[in-house]
C-alpha positions, 0 to 999 in steps of 0.5 A: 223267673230266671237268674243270671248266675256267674259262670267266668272267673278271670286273671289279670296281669299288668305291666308285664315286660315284654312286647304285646306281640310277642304275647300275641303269638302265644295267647292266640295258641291256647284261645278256646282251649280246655285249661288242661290242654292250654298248660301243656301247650304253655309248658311245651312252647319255647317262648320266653312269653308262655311263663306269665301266661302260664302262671296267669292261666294257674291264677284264672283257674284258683280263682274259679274254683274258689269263687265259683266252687268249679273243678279244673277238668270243666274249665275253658279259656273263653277270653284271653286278650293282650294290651299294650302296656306303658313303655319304660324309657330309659337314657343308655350313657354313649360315647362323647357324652351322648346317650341313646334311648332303650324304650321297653314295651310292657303289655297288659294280659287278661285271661278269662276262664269259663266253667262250661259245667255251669247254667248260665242261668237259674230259677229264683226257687233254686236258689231260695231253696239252696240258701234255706239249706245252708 
């Protein structure tokens, strides 16, 4: 009997405040790319949206291998998606007592990162046996 085991760990990033578009631009960049890869690709680019993905691409990555016991070499960047988020509205104070509206995108960022080392599934025995080992 096989067991469907875990083999991605995620990032999530909420209320980033920038527009999804701009994030966007760069997230389509490093999709399907190798961790290594995708942070140099992050650390080269000149938009000001690559430091929160960088940083939540570091927290995909110290997530799975704490949770998953992966090492970083065998990480790919599955998924990594961008949603808009709510929009900050504020009132800017005009002449003649007017004031004009600043409305400020937020997005929400999602990265998903898969350790291709690992099966996606294993037999039952297995696992029975690696418990009784510890």
């Amino acid at each position: 009997m096989l067991k469907k085991i875990k083999t991605e760990a995620y990032a999530l990033g909420q209320h980033i405040s920038m527009s999804a578009h701009k994030a966007r631009r760069v997230i389509d960049q490093i999709r399907g790319r190798s961790y290594e890869e995708a942070l140099m690709i992050l650390e080269l680019m000149p938009y000001r949206a690559c430091y929160p993905i960088f940083k939540l691409v570091y927290s995909a990555a110290a997530n799975a291998s704490y949770n998953l016991d992966s090492n970083e070499t065998n990480l790919v960047i599955s998924k990594a998606e961008v949603n808009e988020g709510t929009t900050v509205k504020k009132l800017k104070p005009r002449a003649r007592g007017r004031s004009y509206p600043i409305k400020r995108p937020t997005c929400h960022i999602t990265i998903v990162v898969k350790d291709i080392s690992l099966d996606e599934y294993v037999e039952i025995d297995y696992l029975k046996d690696l418990i009784k080992k510890k």
